[in-house]
C-alpha positions as CSV (number, residue, x, y, z in Angstrom):
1,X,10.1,-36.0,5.6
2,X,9.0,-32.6,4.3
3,X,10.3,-30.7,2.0
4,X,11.2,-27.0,2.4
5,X,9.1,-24.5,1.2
6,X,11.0,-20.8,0.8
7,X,8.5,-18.1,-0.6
8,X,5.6,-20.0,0.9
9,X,3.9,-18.7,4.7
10,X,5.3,-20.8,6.3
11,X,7.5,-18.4,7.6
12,X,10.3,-18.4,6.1
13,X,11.6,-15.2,4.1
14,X,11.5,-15.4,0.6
15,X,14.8,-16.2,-1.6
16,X,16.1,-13.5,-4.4
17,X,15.7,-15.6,-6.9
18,X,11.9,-17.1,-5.6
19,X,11.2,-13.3,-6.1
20,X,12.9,-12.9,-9.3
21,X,11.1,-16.5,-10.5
22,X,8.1,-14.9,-9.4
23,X,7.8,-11.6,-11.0
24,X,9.4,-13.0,-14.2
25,X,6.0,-15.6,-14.3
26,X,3.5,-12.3,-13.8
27,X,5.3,-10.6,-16.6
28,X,4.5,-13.5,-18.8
29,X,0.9,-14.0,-18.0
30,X,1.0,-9.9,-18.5
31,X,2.7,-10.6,-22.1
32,X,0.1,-14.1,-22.9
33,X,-3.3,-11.9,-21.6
34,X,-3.0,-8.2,-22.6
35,X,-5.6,-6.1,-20.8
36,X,-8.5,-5.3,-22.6
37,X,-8.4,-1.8,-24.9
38,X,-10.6,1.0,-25.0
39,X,-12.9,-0.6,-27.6
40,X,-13.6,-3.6,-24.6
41,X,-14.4,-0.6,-22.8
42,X,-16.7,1.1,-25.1
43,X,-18.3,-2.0,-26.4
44,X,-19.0,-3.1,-22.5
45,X,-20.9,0.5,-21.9
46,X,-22.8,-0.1,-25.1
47,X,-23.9,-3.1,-23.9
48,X,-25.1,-1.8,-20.7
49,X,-26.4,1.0,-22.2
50,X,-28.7,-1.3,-24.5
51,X,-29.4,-3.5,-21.5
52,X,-31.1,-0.2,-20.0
53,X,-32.6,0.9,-23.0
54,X,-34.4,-2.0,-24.9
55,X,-36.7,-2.7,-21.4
56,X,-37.0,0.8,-21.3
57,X,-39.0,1.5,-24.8
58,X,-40.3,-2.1,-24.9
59,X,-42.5,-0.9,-21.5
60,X,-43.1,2.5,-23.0
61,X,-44.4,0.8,-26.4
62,X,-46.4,-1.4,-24.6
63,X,-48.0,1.1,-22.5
64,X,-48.9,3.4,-25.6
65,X,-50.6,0.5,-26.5
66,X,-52.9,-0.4,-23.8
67,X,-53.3,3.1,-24.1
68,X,-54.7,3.3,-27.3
69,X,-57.0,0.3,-26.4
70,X,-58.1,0.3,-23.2
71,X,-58.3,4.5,-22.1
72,X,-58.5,4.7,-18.3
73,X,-57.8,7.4,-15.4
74,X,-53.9,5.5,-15.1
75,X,-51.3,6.0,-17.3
76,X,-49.9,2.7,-18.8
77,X,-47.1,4.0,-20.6
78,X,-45.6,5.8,-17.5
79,X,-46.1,2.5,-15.1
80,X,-44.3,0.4,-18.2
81,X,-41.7,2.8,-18.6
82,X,-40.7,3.2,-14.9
83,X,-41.2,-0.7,-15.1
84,X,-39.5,-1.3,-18.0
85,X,-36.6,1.5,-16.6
86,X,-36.4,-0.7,-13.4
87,X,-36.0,-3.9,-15.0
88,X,-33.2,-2.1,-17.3
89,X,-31.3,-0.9,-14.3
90,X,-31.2,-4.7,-12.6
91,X,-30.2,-5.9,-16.0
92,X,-27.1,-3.8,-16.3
93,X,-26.4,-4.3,-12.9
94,X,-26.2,-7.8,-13.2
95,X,-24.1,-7.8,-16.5
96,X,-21.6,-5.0,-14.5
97,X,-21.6,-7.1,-11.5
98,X,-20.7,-10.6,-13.6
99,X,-18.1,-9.1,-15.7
100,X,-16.9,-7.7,-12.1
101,X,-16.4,-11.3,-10.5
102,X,-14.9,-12.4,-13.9
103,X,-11.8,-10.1,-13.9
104,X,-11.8,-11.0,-10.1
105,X,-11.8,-14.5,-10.8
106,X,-9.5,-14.7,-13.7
107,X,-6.3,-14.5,-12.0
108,X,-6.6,-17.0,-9.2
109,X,-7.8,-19.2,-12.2
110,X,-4.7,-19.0,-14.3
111,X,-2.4,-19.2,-11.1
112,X,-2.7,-23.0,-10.8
């Protein structure tokens, strides 16, 4: 035998108090996991911002340096700061993108 299932798809309209079960269970995970604050916020574009940065003048130091000891007709510090710049940007945009799939994740995690 099966058993019925209202509120599911299986086709059959969802009860008043399915719906009233339902919403009373978001507003509890709501009240359990507050959404993060404006210092998340800030702290998550500082650590972007540093993720950009510290590739950024690591290449440029590095470049001054084979500067300084090995002269040439190429500039080292500009290749190892667009370097450095590059590998900044795919940094960040790895961190952004995980943190992304994270709070995309995180409910259908908690659901079960």
């Amino acid at each position: 035998m099966t058993e019925p299932t209202v509120g599911k798809t299986s086709g059959v309209p969802p009860t008043l108090a399915s719906q009233i079960g339902d919403q009373a269970t978001r507003k509890l995970k709501a009240r359990r996991d507050p959404t993060p604050g404006v210092w998340f916020g800030l702290g998550m574009m500082g650590l972007v911002g540093w993720s950009v940065v510290v590739p950024t003048l690591l290449g440029a130091g590095l470049g001054l340096w084979l500067d300084k000891q090995h002269p040439g007709t190429h500039s080292w510090t500009l290749a190892l700061l667009v370097a450095g710049l590059t590998l900044g940007c795919f940094n960040a945009w790895h961190w952004v993108t995980k943190e992304d799939q994270a709070m995309r994740d995180e409910p259908e995690t908690r659901d079960e």
